[in-house]
C-alpha positions, 0 to 999 in steps of 0.5 A: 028584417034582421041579418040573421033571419032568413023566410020560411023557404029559402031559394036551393042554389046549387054551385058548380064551379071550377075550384082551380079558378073560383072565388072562394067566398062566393058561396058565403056570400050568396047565402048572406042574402037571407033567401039564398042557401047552396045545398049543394055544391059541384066542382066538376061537370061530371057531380052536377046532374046528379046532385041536381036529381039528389038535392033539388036546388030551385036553381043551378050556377053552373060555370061554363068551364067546369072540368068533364062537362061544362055548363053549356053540356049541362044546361040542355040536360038538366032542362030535361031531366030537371025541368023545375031546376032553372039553369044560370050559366057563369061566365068569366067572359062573355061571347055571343056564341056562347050566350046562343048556344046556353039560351038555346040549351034552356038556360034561363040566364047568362052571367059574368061571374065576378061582377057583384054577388048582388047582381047574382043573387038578384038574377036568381030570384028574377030567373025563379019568376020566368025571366030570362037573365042576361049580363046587359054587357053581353046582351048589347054585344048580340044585338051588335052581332045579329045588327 
């Protein structure tokens, strides 16, 4: 498939992401993927319901530390209110608590959110099938915990 050419429907990404602390290439290379496309992008908790029940993205990368309300606060209302809209929470560390509070909010995946953007944009698609989508790293640390 050329570089350039991209499938009849492409995957609806939101982004939220605290722009004090974001990579700035992230959404570039999310749509160098020829499925992906962010349609909209937050940089504060307080944008992102909204703009999930303007744009309809497929799915929602939502950083667990946005400034107003943070991904895990979101998760659980957008599972309501967008149900169609798969939520991915983005991590800069991963804690079991956290990964139980965002798995219990709904979210279909869990994420550290500087490893490759491959890895990322392959979550998304495996979140889009009903797969739950949690960093391995993390994962084991949970089975330590509950061991």
């Amino acid at each position: 498939m050329p570089p350039d050419h991209r499938p009849a429907r492409s995957v609806r990404l939101l982004l939220a992401e605290d722009t004090r602390t974001a990579r700035g290439g992230l959404p570039m290379l999310l749509e160098m993927e020829p499925d992906l496309k962010v349609v909209v992008r937050a940089s504060s908790g307080d944008q992102v319901v909204h703009a999930v029940l303007t744009h309809r993205p497929d799915v929602a990368l939502l950083d667990i530390d946005l400034p107003g309300r943070g991904g895990l606060d979101l998760a659980a209302e957008l599972t309501a209110q967008a149900p169609d809209c798969r939520v991915v929470i983005l991590a800069t560390a991963g804690r079991p608590e956290y990964l139980r509070r965002a798995l219990a909010a709904g979210a279909a995946g869990f994420l550290i959110k500087d490893g490759p953007v491959g890895e990322l944009a392959s979550a998304v698609r495996r979140v889009l099938t009903g797969e739950t989508v949690v960093d391995p790293a993390l994962a084991a640390a949970l089975r330590r915990d509950q061991g």
